[in-house]
DOGUFI-878226 format. One record per residue: residue in three letters; z, y, x of N, C-alpha, C in turn. Coordinates in nm, 2 decimals. Last residue first. Example, Ala and Ser with C-alpha at 12.3 -4.5 7.8 and 13.67 -1.06 7.14 Angstrom:
2
<pt code="Ser" n_z="0.71" n_y="-0.22" n_x="1.28" ca_z="0.71" ca_y="-0.11" ca_x="1.37" c_z="0.79" c_y="0.00" c_x="1.29"/>
<pt code="Ala" n_z="0.78" n_y="-0.57" n_x="1.32" ca_z="0.78" ca_y="-0.45" ca_x="1.23" c_z="0.78" c_y="-0.33" c_x="1.32"/>
# end
This chain:
103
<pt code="Unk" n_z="2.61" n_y="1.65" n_x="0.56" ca_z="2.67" ca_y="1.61" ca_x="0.72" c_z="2.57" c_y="1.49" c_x="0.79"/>
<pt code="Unk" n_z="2.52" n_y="1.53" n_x="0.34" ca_z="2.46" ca_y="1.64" ca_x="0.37" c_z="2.47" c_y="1.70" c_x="0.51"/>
<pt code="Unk" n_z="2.79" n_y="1.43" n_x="0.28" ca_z="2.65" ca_y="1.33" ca_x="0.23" c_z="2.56" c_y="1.41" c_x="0.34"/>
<pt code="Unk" n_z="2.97" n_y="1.58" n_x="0.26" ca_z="3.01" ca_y="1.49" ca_x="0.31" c_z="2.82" c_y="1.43" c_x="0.39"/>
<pt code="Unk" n_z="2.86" n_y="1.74" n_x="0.05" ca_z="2.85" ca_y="1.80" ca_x="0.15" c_z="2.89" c_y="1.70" c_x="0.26"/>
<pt code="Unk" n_z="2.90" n_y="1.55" n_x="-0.16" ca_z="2.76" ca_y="1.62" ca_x="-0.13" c_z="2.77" c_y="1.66" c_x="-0.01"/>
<pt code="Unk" n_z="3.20" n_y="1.50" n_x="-0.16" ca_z="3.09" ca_y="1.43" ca_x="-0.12" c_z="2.94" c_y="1.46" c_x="-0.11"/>
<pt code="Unk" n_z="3.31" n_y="1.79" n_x="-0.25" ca_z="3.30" ca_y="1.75" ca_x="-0.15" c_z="3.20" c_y="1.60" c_x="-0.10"/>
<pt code="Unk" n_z="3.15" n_y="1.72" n_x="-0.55" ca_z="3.06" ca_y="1.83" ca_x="-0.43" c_z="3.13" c_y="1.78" c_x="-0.29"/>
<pt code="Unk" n_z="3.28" n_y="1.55" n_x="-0.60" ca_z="3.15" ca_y="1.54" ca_x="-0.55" c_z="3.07" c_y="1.59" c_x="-0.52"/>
<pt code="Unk" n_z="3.59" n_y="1.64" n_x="-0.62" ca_z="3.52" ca_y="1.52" ca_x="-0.54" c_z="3.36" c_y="1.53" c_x="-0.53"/>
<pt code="Unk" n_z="3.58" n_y="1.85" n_x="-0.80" ca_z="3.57" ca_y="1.86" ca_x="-0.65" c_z="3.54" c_y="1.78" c_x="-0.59"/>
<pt code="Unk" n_z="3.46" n_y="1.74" n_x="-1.03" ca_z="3.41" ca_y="1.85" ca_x="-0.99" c_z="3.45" c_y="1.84" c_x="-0.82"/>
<pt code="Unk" n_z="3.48" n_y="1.34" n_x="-1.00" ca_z="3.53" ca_y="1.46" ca_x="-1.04" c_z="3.44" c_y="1.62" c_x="-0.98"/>
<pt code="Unk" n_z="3.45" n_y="1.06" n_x="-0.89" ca_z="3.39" ca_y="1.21" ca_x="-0.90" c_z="3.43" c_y="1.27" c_x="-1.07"/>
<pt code="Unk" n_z="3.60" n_y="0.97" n_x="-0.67" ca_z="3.51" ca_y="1.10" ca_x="-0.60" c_z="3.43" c_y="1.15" c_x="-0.68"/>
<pt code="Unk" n_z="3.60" n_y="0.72" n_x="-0.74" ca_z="3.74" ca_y="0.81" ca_x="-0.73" c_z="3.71" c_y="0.94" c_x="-0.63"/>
<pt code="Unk" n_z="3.35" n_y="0.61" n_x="-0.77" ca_z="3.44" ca_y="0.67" ca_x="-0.87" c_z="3.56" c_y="0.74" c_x="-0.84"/>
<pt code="Unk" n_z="3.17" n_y="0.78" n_x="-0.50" ca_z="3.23" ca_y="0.66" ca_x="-0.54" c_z="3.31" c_y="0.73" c_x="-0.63"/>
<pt code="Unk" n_z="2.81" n_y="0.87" n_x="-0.51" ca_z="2.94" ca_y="0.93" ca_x="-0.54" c_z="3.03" c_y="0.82" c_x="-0.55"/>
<pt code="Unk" n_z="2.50" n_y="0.84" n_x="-0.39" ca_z="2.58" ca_y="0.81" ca_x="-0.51" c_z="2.67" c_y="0.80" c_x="-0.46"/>
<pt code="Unk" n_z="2.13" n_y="0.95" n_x="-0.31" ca_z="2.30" ca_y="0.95" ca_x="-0.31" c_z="2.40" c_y="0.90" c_x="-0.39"/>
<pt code="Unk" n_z="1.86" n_y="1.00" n_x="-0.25" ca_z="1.98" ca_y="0.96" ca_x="-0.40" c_z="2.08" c_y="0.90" c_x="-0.32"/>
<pt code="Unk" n_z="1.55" n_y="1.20" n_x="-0.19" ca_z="1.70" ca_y="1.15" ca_x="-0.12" c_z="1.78" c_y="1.12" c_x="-0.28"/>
<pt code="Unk" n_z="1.24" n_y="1.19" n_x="-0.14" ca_z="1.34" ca_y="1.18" ca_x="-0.29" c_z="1.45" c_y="1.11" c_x="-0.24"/>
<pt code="Unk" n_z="1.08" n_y="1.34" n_x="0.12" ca_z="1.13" ca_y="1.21" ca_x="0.07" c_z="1.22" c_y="1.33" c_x="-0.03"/>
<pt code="Unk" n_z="0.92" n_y="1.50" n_x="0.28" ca_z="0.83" ca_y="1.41" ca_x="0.23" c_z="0.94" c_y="1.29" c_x="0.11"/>
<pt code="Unk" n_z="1.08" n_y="1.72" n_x="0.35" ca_z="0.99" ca_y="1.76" ca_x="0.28" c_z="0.93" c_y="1.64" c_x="0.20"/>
<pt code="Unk" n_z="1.21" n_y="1.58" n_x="0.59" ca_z="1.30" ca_y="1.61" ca_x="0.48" c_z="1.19" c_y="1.62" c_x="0.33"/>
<pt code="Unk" n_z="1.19" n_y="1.50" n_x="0.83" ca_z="1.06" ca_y="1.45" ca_x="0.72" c_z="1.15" c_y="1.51" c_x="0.57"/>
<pt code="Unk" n_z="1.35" n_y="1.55" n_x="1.03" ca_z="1.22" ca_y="1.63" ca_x="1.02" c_z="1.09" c_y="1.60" c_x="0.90"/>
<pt code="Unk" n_z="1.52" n_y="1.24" n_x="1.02" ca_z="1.48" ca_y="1.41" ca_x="1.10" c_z="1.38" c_y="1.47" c_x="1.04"/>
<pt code="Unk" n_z="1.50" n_y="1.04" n_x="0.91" ca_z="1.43" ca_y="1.11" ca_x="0.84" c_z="1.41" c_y="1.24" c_x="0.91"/>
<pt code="Unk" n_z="1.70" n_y="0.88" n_x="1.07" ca_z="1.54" ca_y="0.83" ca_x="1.07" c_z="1.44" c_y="0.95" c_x="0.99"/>
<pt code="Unk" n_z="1.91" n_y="1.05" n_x="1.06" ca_z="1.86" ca_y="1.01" ca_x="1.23" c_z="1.72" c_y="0.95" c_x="1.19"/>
<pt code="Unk" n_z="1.98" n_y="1.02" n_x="0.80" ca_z="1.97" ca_y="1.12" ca_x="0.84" c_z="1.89" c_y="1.13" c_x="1.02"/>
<pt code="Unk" n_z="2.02" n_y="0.72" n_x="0.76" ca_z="1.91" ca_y="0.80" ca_x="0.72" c_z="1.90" c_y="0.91" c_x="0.78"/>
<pt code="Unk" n_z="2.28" n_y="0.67" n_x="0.95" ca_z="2.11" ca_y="0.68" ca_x="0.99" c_z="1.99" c_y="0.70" c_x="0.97"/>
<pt code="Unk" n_z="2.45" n_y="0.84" n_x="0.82" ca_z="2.39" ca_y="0.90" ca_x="0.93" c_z="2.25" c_y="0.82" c_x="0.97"/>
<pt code="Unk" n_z="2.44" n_y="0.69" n_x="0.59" ca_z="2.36" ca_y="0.82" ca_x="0.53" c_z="2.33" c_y="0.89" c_x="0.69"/>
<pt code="Unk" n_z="2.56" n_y="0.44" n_x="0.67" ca_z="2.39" ca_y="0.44" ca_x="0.63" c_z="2.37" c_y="0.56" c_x="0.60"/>
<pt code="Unk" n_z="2.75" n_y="0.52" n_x="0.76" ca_z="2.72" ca_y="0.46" ca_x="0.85" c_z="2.55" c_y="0.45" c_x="0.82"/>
<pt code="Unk" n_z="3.00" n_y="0.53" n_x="0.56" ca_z="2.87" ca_y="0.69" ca_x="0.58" c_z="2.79" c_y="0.67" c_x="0.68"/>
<pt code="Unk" n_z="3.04" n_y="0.29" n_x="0.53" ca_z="3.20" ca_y="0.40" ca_x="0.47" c_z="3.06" c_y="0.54" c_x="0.57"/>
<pt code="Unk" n_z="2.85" n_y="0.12" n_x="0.41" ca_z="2.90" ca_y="0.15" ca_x="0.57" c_z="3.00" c_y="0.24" c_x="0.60"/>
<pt code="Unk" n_z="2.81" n_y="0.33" n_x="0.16" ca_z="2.75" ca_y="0.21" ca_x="0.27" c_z="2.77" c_y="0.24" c_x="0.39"/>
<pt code="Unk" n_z="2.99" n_y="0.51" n_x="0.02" ca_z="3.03" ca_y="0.38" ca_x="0.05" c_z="2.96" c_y="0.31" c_x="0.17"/>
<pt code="Unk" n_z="2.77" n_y="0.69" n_x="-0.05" ca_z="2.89" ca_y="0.73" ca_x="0.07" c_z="2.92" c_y="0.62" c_x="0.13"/>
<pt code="Unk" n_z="2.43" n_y="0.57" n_x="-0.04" ca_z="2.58" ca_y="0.60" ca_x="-0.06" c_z="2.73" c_y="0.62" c_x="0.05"/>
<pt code="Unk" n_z="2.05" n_y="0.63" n_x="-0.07" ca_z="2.20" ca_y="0.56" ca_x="0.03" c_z="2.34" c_y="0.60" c_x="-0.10"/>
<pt code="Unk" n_z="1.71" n_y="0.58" n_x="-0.14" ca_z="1.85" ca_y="0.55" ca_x="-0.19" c_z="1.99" c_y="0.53" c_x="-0.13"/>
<pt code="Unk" n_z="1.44" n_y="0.73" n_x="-0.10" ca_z="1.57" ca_y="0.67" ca_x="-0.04" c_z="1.71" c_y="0.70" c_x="-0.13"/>
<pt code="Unk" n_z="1.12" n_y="0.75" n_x="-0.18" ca_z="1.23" ca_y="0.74" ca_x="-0.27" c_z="1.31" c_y="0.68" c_x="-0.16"/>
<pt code="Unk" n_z="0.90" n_y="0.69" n_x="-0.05" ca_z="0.95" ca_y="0.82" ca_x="-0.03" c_z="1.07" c_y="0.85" c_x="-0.11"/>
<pt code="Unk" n_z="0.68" n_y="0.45" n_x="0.03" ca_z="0.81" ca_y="0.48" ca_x="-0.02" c_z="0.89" c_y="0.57" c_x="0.02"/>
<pt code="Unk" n_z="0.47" n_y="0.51" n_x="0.18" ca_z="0.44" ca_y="0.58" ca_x="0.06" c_z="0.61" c_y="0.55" c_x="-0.03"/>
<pt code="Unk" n_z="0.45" n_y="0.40" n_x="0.43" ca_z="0.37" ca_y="0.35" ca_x="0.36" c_z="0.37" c_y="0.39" c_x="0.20"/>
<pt code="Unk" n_z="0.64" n_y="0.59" n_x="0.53" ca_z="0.45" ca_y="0.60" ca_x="0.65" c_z="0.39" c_y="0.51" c_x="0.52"/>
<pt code="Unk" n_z="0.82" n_y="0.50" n_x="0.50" ca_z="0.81" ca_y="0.66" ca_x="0.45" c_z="0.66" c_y="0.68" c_x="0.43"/>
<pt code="Unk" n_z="0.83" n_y="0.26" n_x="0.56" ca_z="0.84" ca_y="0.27" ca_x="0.46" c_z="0.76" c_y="0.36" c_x="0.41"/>
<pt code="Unk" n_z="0.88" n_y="0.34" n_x="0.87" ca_z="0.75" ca_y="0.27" ca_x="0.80" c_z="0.76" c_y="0.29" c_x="0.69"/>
<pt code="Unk" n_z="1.18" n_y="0.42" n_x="0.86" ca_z="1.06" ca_y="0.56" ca_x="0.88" c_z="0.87" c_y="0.47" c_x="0.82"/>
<pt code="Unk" n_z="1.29" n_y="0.23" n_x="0.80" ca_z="1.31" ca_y="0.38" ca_x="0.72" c_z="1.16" c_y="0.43" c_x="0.75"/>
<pt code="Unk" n_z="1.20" n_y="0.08" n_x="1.08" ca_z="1.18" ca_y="0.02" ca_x="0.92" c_z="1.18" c_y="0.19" c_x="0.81"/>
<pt code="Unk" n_z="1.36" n_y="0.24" n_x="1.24" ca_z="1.17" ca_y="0.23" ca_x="1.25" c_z="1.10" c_y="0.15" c_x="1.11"/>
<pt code="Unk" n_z="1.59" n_y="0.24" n_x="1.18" ca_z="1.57" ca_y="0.35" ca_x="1.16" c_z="1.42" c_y="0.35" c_x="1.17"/>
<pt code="Unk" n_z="1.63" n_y="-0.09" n_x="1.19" ca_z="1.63" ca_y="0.00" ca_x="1.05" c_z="1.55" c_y="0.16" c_x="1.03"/>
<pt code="Unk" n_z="1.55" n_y="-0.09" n_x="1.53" ca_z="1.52" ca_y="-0.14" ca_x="1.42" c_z="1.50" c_y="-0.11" c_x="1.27"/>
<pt code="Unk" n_z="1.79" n_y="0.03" n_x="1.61" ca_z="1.66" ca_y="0.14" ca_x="1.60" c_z="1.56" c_y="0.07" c_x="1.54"/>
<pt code="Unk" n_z="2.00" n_y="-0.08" n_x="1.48" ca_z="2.00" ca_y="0.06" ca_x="1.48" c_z="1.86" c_y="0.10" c_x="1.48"/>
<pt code="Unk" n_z="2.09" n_y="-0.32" n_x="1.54" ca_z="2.01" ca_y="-0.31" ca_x="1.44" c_z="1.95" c_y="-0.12" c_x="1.44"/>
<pt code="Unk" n_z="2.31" n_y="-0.31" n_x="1.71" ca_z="2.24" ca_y="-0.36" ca_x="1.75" c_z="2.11" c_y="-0.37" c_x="1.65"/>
<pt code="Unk" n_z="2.54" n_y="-0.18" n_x="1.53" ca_z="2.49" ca_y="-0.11" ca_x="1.63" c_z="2.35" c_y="-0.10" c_x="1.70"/>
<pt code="Unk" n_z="2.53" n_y="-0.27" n_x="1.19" ca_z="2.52" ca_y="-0.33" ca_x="1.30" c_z="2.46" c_y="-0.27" c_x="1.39"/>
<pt code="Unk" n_z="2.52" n_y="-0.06" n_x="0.96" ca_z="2.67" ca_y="-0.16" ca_x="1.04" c_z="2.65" c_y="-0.24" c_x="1.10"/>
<pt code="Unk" n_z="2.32" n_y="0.07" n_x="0.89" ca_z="2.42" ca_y="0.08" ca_x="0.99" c_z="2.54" c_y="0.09" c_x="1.00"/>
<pt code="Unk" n_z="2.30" n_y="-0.14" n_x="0.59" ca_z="2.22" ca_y="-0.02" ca_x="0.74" c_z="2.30" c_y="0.03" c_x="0.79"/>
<pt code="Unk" n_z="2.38" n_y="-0.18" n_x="0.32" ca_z="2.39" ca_y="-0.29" ca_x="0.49" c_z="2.39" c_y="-0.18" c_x="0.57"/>
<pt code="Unk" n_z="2.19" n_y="-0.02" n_x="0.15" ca_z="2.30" ca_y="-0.08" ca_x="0.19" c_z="2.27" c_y="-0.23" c_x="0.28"/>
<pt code="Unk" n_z="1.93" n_y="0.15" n_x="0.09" ca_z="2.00" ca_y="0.11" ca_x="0.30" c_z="2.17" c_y="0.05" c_x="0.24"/>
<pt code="Unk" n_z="1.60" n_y="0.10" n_x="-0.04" ca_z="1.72" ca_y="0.11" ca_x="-0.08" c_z="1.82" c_y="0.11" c_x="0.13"/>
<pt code="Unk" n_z="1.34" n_y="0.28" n_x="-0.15" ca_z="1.39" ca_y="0.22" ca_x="-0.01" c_z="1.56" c_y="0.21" c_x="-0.03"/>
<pt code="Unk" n_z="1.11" n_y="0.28" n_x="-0.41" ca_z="1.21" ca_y="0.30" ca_x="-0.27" c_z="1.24" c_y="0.22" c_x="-0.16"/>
<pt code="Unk" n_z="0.86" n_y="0.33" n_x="-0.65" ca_z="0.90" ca_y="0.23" ca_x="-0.56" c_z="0.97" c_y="0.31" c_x="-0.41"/>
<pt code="Unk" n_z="0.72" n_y="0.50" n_x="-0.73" ca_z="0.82" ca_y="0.45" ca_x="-0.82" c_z="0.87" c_y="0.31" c_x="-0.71"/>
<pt code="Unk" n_z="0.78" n_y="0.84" n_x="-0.59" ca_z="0.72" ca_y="0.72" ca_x="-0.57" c_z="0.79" c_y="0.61" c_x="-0.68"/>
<pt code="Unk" n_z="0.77" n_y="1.15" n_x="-0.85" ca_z="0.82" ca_y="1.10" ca_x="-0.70" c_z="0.74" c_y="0.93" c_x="-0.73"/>
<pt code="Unk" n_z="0.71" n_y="1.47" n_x="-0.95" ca_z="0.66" ca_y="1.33" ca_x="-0.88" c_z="0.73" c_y="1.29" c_x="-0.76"/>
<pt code="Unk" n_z="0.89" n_y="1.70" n_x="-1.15" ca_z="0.86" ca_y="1.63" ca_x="-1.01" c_z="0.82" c_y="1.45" c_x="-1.05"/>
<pt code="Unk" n_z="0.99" n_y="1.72" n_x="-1.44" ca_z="0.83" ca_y="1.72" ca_x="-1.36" c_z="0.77" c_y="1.69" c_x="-1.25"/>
<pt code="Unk" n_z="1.21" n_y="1.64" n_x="-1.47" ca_z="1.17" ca_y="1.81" ca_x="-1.46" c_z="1.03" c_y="1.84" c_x="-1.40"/>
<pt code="Unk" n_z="1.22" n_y="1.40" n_x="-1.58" ca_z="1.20" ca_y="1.53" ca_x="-1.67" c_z="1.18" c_y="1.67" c_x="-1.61"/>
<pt code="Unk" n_z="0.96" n_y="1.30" n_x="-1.33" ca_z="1.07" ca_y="1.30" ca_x="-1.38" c_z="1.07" c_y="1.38" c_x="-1.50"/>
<pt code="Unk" n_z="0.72" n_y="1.05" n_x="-1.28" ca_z="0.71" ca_y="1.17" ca_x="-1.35" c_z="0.85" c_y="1.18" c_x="-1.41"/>
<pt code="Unk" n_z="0.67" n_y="0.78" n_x="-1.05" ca_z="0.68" ca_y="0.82" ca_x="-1.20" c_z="0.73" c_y="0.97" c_x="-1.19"/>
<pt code="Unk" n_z="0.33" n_y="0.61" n_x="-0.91" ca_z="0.46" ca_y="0.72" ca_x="-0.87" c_z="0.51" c_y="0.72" c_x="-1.09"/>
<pt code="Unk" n_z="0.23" n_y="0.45" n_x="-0.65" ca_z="0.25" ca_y="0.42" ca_x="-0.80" c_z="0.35" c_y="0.52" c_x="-0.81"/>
<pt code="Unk" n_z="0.02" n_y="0.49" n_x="-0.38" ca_z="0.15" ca_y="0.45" ca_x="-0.45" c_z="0.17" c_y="0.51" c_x="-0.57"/>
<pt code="Unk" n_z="-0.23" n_y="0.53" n_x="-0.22" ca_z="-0.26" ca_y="0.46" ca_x="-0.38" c_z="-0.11" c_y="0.42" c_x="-0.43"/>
<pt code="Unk" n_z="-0.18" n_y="0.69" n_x="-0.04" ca_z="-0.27" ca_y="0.79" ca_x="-0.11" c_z="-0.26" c_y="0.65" c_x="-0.22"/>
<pt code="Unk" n_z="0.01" n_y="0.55" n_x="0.13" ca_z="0.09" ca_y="0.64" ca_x="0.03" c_z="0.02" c_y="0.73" c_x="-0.05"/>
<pt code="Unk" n_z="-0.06" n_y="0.20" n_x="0.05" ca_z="-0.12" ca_y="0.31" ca_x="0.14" c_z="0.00" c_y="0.44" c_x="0.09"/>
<pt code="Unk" n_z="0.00" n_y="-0.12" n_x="0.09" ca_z="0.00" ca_y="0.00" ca_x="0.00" c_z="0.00" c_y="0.12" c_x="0.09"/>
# end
């Protein structure tokens, strides 16, 4: 799949995004996987999955630093999702977790 023939859906606010992602639980929690994942993330991106899905939880923030190390500079091309753990969300809990996320 190329990223000029991916299958995309139409949110309510109109943005297009890819209907097919990249999910990263597991991802960096093994040191020795590191540049591995991060050249997986980035193929993905290269093959039109521009939807990334992490969480605080994964890896207690272990997967949102590697997204953040594989996506350097591609911020523009990807649909980042994030997800909040229940005892984080509340008003302050999840903005502090946004900004946690956004570290």
């Amino acid at each position: 799949m190329s990223a000029e023939s991916a299958r995309t859906v139409v949110l309510p606010s109109g943005e297009e995004i890819a209907a097919l992602g990249q999910g990263t639980w597991y991802l960096g929690e093994d040191p020795a996987r590191r540049e591995q994942e991060i050249a997986a993330l980035r193929l993905g991106v290269d093959l039109g999955m521009t939807v990334v899905d992490t969480a605080e939880m994964y890896g207690d923030g272990a997967a949102e630093e590697l997204v953040g190390e594989a996506l350097r500079g591609r911020w523009e091309e990807v649909f980042l999702v994030s997800k909040v753990l229940p005892g984080h969300a509340d008003r302050k809990g999840t903005v502090a977790a946004c900004e946690g996320s956004l570290r």
